[in-house]
mmCIF file of the N, C-alpha and C atoms, coordinates in Angstrom:
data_MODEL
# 
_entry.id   MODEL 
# 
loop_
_atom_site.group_PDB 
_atom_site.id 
_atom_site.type_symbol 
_atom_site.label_atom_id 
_atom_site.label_alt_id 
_atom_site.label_comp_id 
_atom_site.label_asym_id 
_atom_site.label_entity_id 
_atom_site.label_seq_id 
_atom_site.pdbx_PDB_ins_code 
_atom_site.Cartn_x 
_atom_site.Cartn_y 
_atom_site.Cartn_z 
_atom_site.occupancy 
_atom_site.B_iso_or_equiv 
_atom_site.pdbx_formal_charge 
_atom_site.auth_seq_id 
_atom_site.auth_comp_id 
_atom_site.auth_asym_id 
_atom_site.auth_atom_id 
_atom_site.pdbx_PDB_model_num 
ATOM 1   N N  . UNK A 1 1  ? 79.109 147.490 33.025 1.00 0.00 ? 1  UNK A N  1 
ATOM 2   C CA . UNK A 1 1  ? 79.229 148.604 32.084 1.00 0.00 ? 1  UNK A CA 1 
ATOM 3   C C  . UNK A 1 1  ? 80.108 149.661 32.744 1.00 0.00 ? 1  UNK A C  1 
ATOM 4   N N  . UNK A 1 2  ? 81.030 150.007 32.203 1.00 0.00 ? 2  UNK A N  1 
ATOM 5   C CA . UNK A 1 2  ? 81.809 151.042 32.716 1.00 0.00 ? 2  UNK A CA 1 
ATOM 6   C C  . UNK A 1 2  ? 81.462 152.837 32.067 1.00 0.00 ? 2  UNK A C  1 
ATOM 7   N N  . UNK A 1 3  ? 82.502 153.575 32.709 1.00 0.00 ? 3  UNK A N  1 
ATOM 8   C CA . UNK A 1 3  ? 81.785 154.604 32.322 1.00 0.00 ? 3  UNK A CA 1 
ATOM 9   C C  . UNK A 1 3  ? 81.525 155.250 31.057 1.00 0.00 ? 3  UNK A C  1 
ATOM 10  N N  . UNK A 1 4  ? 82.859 154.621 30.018 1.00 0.00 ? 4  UNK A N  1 
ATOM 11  C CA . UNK A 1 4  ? 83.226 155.048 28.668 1.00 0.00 ? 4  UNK A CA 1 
ATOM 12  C C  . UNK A 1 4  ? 81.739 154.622 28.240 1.00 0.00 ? 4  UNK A C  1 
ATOM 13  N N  . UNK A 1 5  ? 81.063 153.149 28.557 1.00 0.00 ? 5  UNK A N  1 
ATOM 14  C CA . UNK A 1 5  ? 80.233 152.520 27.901 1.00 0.00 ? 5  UNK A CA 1 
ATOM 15  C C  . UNK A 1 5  ? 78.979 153.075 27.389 1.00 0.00 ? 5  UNK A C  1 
ATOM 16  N N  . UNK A 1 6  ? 78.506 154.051 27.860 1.00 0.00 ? 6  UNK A N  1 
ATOM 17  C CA . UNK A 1 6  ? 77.138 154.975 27.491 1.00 0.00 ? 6  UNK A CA 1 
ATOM 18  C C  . UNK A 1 6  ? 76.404 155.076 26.274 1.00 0.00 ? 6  UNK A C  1 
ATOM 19  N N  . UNK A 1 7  ? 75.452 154.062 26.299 1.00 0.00 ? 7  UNK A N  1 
ATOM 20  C CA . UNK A 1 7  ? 74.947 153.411 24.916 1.00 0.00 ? 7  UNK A CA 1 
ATOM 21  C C  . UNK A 1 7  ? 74.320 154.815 24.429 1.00 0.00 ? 7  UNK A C  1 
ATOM 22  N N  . UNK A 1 8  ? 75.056 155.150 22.640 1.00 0.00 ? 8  UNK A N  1 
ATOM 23  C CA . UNK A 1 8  ? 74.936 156.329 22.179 1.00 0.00 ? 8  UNK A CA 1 
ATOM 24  C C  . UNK A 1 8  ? 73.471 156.405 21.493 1.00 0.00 ? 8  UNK A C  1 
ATOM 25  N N  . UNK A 1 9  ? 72.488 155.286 21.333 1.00 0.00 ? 9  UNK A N  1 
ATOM 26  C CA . UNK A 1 9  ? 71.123 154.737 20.705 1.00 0.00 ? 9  UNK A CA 1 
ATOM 27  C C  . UNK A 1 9  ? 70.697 154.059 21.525 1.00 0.00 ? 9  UNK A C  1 
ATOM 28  N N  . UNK A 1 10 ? 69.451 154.117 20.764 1.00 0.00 ? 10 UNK A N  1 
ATOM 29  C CA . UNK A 1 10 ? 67.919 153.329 21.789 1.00 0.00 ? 10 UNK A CA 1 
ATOM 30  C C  . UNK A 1 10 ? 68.364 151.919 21.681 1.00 0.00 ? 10 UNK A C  1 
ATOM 31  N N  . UNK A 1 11 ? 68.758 151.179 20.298 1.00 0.00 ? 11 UNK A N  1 
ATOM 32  C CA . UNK A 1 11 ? 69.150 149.995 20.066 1.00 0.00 ? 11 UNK A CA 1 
ATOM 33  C C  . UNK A 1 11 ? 70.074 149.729 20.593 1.00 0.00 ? 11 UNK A C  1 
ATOM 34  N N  . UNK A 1 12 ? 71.240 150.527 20.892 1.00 0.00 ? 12 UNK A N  1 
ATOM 35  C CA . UNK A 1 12 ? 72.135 149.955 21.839 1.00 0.00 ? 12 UNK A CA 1 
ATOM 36  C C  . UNK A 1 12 ? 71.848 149.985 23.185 1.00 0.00 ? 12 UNK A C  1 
ATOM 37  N N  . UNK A 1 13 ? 71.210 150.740 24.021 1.00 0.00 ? 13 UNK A N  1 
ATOM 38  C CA . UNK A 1 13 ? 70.472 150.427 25.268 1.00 0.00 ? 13 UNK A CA 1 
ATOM 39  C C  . UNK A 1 13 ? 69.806 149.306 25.268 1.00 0.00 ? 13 UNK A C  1 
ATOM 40  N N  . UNK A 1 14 ? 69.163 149.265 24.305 1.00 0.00 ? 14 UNK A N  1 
ATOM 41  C CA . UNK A 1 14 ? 67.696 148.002 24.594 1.00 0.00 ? 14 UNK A CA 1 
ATOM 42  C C  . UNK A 1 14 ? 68.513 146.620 25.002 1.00 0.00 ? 14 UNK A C  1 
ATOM 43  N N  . UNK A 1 15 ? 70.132 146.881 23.169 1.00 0.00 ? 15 UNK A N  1 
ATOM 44  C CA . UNK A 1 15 ? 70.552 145.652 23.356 1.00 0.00 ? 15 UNK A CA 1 
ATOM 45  C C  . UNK A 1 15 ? 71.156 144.919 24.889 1.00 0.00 ? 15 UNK A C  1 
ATOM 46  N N  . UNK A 1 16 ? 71.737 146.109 25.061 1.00 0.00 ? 16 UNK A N  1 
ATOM 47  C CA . UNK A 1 16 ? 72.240 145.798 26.779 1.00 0.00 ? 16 UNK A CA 1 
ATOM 48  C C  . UNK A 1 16 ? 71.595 145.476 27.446 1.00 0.00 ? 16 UNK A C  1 
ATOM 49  N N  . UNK A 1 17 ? 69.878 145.923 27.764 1.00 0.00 ? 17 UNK A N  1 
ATOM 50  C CA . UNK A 1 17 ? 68.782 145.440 28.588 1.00 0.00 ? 17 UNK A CA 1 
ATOM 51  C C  . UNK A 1 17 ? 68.706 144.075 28.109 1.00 0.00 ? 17 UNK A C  1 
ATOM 52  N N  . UNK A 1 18 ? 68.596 143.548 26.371 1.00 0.00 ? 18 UNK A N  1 
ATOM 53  C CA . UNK A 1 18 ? 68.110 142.109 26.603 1.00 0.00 ? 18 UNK A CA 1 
ATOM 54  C C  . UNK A 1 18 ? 69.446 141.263 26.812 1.00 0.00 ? 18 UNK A C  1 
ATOM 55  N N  . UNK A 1 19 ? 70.518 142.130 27.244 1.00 0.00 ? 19 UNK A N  1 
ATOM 56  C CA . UNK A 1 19 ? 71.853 140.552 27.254 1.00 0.00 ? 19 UNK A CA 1 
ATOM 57  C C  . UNK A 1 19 ? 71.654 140.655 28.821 1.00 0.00 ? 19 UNK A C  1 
ATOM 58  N N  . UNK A 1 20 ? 71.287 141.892 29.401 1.00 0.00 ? 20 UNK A N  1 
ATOM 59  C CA . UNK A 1 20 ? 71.419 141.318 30.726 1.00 0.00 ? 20 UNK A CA 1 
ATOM 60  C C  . UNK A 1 20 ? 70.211 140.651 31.470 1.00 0.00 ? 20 UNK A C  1 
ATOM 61  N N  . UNK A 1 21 ? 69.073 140.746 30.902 1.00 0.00 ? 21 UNK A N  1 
ATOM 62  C CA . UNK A 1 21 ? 67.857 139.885 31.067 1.00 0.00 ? 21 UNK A CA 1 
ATOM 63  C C  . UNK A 1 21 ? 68.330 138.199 30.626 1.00 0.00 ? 21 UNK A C  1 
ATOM 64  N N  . UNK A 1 22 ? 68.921 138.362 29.149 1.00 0.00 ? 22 UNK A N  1 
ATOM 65  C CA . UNK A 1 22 ? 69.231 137.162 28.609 1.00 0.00 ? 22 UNK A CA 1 
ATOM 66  C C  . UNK A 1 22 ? 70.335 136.062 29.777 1.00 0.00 ? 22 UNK A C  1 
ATOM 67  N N  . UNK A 1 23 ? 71.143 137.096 30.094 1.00 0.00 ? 23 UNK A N  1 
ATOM 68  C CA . UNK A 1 23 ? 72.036 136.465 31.305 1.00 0.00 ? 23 UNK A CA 1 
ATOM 69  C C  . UNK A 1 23 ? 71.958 136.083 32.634 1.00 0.00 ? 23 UNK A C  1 
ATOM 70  N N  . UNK A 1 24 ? 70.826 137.149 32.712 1.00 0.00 ? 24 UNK A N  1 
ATOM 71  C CA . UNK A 1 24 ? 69.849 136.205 34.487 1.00 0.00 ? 24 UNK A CA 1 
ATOM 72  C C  . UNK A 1 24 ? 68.936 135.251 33.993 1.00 0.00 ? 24 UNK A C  1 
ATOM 73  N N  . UNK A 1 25 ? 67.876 135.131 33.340 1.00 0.00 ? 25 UNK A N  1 
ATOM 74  C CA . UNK A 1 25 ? 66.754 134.338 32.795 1.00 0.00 ? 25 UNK A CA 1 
ATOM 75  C C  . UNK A 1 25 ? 66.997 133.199 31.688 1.00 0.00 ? 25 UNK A C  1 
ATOM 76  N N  . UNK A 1 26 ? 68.387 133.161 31.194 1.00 0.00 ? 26 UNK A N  1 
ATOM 77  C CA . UNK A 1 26 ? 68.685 132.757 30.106 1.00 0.00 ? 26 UNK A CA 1 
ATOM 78  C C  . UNK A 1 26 ? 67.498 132.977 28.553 1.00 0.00 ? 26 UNK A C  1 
ATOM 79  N N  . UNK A 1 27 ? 68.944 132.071 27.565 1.00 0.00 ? 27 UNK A N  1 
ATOM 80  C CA . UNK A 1 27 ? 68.179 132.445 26.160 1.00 0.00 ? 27 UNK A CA 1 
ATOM 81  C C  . UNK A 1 27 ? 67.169 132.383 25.724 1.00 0.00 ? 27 UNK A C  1 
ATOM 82  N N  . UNK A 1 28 ? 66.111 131.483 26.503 1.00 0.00 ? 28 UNK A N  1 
ATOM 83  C CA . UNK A 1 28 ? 64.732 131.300 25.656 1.00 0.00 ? 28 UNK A CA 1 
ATOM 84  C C  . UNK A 1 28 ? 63.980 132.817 26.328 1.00 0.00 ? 28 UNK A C  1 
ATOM 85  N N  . UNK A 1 29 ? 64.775 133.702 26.838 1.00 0.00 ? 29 UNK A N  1 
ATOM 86  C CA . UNK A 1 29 ? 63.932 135.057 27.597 1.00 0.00 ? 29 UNK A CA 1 
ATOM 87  C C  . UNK A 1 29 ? 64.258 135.888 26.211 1.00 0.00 ? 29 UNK A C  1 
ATOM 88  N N  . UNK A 1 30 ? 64.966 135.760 25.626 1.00 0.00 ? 30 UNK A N  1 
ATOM 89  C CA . UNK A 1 30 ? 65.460 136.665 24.679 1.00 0.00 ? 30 UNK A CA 1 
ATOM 90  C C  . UNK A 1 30 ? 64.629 137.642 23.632 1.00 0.00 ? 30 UNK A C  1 
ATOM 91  N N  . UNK A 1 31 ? 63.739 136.908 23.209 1.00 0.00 ? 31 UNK A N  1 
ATOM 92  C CA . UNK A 1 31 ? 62.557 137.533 22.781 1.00 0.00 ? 31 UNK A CA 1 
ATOM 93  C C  . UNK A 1 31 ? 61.499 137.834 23.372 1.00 0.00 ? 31 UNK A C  1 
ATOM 94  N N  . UNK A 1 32 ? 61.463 137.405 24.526 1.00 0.00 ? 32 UNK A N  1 
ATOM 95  C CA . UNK A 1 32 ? 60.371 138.357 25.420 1.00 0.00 ? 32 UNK A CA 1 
ATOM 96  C C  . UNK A 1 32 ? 60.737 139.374 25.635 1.00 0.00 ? 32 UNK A C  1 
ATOM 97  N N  . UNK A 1 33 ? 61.928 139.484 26.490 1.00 0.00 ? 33 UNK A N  1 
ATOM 98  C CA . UNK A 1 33 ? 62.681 140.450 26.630 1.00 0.00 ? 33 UNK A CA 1 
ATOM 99  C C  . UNK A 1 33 ? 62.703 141.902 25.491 1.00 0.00 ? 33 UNK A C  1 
ATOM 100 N N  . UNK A 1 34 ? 63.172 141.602 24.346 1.00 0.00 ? 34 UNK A N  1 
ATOM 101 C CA . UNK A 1 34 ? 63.871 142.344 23.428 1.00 0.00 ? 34 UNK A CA 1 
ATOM 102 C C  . UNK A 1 34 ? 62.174 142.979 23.217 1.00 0.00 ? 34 UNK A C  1 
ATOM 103 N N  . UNK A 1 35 ? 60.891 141.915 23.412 1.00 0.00 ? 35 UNK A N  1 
ATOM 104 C CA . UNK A 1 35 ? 59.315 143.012 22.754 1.00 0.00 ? 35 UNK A CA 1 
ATOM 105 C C  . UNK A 1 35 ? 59.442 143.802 23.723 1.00 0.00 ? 35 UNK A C  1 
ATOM 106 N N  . UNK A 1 36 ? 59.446 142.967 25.576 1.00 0.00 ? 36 UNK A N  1 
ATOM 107 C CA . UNK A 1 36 ? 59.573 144.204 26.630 1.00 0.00 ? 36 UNK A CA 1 
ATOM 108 C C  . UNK A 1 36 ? 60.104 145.362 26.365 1.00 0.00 ? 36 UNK A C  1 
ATOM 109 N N  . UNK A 1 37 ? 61.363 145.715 26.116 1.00 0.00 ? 37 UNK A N  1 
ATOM 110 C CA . UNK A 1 37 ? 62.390 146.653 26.270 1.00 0.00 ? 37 UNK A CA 1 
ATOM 111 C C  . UNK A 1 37 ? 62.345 147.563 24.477 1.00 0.00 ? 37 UNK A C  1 
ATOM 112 N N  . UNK A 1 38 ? 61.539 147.147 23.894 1.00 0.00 ? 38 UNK A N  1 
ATOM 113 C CA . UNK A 1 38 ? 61.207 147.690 22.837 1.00 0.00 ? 38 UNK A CA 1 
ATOM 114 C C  . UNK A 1 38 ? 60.573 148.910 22.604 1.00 0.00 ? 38 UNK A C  1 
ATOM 115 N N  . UNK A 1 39 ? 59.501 148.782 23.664 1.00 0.00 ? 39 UNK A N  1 
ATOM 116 C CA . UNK A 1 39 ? 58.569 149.978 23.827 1.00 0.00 ? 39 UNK A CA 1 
ATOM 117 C C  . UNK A 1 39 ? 59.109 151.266 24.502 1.00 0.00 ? 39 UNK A C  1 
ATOM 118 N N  . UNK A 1 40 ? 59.866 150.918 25.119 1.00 0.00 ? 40 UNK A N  1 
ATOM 119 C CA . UNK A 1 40 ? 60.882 151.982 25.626 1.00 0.00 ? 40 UNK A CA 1 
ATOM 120 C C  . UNK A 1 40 ? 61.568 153.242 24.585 1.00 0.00 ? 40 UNK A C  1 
ATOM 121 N N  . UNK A 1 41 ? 61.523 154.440 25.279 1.00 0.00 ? 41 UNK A N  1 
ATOM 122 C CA . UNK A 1 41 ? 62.327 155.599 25.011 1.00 0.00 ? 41 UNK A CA 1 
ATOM 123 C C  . UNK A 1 41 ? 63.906 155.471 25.051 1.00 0.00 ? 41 UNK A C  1 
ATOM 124 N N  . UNK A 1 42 ? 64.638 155.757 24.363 1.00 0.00 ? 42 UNK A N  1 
ATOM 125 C CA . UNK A 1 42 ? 66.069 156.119 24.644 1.00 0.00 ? 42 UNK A CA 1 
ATOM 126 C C  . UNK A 1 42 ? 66.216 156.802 26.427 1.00 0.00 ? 42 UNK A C  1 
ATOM 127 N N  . UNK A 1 43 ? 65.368 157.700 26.779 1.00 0.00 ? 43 UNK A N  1 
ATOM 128 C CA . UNK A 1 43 ? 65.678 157.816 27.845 1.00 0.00 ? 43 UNK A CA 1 
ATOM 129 C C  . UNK A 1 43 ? 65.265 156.960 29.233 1.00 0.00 ? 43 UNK A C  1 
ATOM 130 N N  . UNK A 1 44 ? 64.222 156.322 28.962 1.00 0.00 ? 44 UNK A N  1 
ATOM 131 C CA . UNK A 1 44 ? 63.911 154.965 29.601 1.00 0.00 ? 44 UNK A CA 1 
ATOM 132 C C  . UNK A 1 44 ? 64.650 153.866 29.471 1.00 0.00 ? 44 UNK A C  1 
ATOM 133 N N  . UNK A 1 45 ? 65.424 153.312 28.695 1.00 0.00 ? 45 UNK A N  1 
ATOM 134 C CA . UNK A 1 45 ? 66.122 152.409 28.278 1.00 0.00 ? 45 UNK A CA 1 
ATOM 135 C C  . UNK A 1 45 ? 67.803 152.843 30.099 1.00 0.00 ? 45 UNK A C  1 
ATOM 136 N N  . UNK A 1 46 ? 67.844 154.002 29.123 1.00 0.00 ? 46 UNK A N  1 
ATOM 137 C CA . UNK A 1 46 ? 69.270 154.222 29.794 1.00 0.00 ? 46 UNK A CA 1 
ATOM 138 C C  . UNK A 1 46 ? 68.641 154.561 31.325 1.00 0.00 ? 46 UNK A C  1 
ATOM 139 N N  . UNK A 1 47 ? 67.440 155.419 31.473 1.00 0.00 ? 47 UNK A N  1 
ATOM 140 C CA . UNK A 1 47 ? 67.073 155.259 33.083 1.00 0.00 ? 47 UNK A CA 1 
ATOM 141 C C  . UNK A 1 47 ? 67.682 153.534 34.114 1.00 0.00 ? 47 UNK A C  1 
ATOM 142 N N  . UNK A 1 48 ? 66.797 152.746 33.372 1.00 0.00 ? 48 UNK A N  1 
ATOM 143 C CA . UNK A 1 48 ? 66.851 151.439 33.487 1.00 0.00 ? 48 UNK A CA 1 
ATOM 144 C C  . UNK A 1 48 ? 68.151 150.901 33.538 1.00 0.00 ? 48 UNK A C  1 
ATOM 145 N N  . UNK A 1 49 ? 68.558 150.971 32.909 1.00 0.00 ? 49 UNK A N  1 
ATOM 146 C CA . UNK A 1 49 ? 70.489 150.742 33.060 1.00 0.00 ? 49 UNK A CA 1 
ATOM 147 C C  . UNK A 1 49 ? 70.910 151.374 34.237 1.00 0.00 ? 49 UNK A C  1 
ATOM 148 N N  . UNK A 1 50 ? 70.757 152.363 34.340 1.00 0.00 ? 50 UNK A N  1 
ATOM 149 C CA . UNK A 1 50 ? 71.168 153.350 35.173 1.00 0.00 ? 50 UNK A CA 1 
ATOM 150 C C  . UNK A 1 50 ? 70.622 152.716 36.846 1.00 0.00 ? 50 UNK A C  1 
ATOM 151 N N  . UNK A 1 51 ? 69.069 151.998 36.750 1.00 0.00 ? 51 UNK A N  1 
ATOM 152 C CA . UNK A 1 51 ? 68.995 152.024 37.892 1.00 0.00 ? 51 UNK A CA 1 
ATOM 153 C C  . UNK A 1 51 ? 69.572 150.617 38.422 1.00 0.00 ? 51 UNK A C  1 
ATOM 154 N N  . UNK A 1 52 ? 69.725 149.506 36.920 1.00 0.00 ? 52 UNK A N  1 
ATOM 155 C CA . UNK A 1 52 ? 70.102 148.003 37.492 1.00 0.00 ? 52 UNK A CA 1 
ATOM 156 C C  . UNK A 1 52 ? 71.426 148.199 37.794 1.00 0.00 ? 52 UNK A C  1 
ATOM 157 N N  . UNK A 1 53 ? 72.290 149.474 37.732 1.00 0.00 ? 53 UNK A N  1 
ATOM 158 C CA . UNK A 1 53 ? 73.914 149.413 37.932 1.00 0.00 ? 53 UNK A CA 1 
ATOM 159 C C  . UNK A 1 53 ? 73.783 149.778 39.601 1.00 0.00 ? 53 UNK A C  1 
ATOM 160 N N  . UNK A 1 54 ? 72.563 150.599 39.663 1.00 0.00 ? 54 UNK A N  1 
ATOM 161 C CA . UNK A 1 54 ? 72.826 151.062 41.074 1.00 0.00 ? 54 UNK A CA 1 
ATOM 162 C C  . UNK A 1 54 ? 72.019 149.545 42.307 1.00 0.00 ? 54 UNK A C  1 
ATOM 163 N N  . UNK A 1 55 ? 71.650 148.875 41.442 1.00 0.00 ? 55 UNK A N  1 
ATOM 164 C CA . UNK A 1 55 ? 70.905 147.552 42.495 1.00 0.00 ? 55 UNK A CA 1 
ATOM 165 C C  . UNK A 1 55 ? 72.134 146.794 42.649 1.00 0.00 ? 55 UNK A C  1 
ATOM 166 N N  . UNK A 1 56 ? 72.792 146.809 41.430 1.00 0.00 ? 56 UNK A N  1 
ATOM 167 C CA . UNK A 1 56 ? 73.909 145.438 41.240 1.00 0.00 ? 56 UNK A CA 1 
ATOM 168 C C  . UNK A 1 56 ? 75.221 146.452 42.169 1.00 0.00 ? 56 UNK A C  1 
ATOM 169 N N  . UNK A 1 57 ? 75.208 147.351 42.800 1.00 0.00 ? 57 UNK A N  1 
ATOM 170 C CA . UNK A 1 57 ? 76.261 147.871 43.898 1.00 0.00 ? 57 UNK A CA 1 
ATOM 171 C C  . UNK A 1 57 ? 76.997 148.740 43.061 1.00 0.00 ? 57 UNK A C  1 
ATOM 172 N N  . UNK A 1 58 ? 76.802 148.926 41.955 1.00 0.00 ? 58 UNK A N  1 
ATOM 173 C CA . UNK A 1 58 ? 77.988 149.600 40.833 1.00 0.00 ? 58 UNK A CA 1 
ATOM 174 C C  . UNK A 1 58 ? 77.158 150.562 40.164 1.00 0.00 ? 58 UNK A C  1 
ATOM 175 N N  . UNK A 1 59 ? 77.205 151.833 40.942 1.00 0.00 ? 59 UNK A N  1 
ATOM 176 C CA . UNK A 1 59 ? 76.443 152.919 40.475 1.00 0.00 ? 59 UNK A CA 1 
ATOM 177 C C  . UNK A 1 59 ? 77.649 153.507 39.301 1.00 0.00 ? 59 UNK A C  1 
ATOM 178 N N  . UNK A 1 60 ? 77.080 154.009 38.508 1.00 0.00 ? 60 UNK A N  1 
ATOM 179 C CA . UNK A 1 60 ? 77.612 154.972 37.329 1.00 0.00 ? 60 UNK A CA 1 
ATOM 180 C C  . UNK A 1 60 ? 77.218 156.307 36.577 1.00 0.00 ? 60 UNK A C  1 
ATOM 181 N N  . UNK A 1 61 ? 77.797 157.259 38.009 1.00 0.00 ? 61 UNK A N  1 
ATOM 182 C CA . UNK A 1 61 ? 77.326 158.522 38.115 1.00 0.00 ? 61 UNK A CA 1 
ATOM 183 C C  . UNK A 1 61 ? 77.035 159.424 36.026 1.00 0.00 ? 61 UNK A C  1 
ATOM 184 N N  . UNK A 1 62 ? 78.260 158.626 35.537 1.00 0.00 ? 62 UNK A N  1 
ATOM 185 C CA . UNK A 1 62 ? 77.888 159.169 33.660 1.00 0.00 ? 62 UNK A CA 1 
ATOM 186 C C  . UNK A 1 62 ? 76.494 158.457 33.303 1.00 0.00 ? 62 UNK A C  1 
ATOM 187 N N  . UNK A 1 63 ? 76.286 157.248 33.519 1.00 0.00 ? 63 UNK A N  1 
ATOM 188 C CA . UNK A 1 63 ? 75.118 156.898 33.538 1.00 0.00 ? 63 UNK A CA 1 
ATOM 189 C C  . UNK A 1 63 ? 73.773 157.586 33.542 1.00 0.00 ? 63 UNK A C  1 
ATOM 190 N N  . UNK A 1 64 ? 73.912 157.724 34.874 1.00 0.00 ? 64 UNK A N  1 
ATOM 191 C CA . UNK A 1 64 ? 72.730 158.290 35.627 1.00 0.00 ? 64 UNK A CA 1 
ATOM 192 C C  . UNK A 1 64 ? 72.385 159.897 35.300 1.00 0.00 ? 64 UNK A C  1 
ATOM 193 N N  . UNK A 1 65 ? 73.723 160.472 35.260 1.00 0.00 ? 65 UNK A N  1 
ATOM 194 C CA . UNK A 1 65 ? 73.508 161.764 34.208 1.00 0.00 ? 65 UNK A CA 1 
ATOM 195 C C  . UNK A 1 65 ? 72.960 162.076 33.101 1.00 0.00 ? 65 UNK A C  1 
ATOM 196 N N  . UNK A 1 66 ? 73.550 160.886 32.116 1.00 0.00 ? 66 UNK A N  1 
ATOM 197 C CA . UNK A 1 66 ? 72.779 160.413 30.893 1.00 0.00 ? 66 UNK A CA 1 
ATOM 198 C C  . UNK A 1 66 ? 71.437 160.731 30.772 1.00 0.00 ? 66 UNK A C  1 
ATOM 199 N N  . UNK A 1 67 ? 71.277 159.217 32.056 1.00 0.00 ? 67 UNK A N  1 
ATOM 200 C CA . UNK A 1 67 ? 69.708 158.837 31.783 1.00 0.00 ? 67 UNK A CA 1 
ATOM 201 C C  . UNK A 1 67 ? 69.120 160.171 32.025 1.00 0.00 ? 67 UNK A C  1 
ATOM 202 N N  . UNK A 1 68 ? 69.346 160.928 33.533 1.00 0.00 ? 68 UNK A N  1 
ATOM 203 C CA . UNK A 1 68 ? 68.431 162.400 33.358 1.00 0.00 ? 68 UNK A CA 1 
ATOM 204 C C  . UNK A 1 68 ? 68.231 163.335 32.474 1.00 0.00 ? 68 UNK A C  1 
ATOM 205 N N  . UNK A 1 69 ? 69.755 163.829 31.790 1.00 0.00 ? 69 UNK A N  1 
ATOM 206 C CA . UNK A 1 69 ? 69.362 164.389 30.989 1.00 0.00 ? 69 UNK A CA 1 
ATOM 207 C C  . UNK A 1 69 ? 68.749 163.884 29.425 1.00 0.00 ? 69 UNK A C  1 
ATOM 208 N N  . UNK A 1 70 ? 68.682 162.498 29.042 1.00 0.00 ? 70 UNK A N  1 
ATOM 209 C CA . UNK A 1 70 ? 67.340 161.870 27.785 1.00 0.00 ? 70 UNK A CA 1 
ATOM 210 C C  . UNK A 1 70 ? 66.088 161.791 28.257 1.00 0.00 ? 70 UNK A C  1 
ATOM 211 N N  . UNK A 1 71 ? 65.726 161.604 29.509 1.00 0.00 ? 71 UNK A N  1 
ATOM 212 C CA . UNK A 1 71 ? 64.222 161.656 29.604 1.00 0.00 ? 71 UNK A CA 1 
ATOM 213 C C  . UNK A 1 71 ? 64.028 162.943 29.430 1.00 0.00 ? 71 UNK A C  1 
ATOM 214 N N  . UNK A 1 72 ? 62.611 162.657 28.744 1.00 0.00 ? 72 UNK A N  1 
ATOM 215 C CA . UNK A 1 72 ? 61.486 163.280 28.454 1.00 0.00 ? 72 UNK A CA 1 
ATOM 216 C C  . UNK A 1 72 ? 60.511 163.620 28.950 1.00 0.00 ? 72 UNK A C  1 
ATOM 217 N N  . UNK A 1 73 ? 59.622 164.973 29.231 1.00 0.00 ? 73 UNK A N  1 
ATOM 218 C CA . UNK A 1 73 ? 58.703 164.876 29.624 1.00 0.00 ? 73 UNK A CA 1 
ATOM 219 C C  . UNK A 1 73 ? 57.245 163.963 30.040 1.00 0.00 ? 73 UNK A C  1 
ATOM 220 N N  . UNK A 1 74 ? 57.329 163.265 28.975 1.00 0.00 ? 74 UNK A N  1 
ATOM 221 C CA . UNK A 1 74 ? 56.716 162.153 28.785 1.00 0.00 ? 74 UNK A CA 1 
ATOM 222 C C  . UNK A 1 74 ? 57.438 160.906 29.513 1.00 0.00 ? 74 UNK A C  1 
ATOM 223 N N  . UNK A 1 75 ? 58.623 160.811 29.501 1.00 0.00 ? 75 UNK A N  1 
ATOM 224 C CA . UNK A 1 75 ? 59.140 159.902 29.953 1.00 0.00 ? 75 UNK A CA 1 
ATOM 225 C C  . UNK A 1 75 ? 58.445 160.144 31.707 1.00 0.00 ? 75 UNK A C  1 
ATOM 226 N N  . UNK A 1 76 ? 58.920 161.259 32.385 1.00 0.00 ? 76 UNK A N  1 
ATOM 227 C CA . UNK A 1 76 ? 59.136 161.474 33.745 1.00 0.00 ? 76 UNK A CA 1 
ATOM 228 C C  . UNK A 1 76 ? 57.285 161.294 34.205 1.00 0.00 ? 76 UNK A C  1 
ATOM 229 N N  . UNK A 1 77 ? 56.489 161.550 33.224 1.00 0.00 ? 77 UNK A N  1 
ATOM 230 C CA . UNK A 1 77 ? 54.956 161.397 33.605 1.00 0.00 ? 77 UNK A CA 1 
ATOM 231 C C  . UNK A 1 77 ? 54.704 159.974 33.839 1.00 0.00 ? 77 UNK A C  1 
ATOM 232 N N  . UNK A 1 78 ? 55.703 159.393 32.752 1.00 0.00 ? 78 UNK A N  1 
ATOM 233 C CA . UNK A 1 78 ? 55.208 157.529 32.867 1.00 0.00 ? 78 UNK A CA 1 
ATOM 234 C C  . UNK A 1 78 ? 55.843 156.938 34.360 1.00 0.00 ? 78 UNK A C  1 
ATOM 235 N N  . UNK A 1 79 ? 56.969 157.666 34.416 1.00 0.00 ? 79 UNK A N  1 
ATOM 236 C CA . UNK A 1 79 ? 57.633 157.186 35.387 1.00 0.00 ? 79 UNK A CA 1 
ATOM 237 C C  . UNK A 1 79 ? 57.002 157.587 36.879 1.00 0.00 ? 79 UNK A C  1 
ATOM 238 N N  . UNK A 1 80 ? 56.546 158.765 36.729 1.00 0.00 ? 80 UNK A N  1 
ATOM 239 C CA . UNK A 1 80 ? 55.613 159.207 38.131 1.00 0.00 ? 80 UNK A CA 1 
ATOM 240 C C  . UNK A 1 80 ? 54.728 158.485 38.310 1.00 0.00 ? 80 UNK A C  1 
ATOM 241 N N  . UNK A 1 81 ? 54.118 157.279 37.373 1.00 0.00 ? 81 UNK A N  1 
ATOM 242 C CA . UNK A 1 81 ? 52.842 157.000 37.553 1.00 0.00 ? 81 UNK A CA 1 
ATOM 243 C C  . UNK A 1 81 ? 52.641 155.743 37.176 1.00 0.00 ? 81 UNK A C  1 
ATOM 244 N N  . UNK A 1 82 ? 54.470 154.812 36.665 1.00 0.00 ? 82 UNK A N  1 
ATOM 245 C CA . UNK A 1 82 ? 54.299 153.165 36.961 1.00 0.00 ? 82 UNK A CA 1 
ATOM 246 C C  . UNK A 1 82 ? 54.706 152.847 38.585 1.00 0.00 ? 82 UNK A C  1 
ATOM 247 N N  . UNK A 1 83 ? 54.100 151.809 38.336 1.00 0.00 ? 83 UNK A N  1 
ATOM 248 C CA . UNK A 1 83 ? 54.035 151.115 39.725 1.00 0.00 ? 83 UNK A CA 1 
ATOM 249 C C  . UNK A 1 83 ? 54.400 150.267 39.806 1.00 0.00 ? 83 UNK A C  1 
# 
């Protein structure tokens, strides 16, 4: 994902979460995937993007801006407190 790429919706985040799940795990993950990544916030979605760009060596500082500024209060409580 480059930097222009900054999914402008929850559905377009999610979709990106299940092609790149779909592309490590292959297609029969596709619908697990897509219930996983469902429950998610717009700002959780793009957190998540944000953090698999920085595992895969290709951080994306618009990204990561993004993602901080869409989470939510709610978001940052869930996040303090998954494990």
């Amino acid at each position: 994902m480059n930097n222009a790429a900054i999914p402008q919706t929850i559905e377009a985040a999610i979709s990106i979460l299940v092609d790149q799940d779909v592309a490590k795990w292959g297609e029969a993950e596709r619908e697990a995937s897509q219930r996983q990544h469902s429950q998610r916030s717009y700002g959780l979605a793009l957190n998540e993007l944000a953090n698999r760009a920085v595992t895969a060596d290709e951080p994306n500082a618009d990204l990561s801006k993004a993602a901080k500024k869409a989470l939510t209060k709610t978001d940052r409580a869930f996040l303090r407190t998954a494990r």
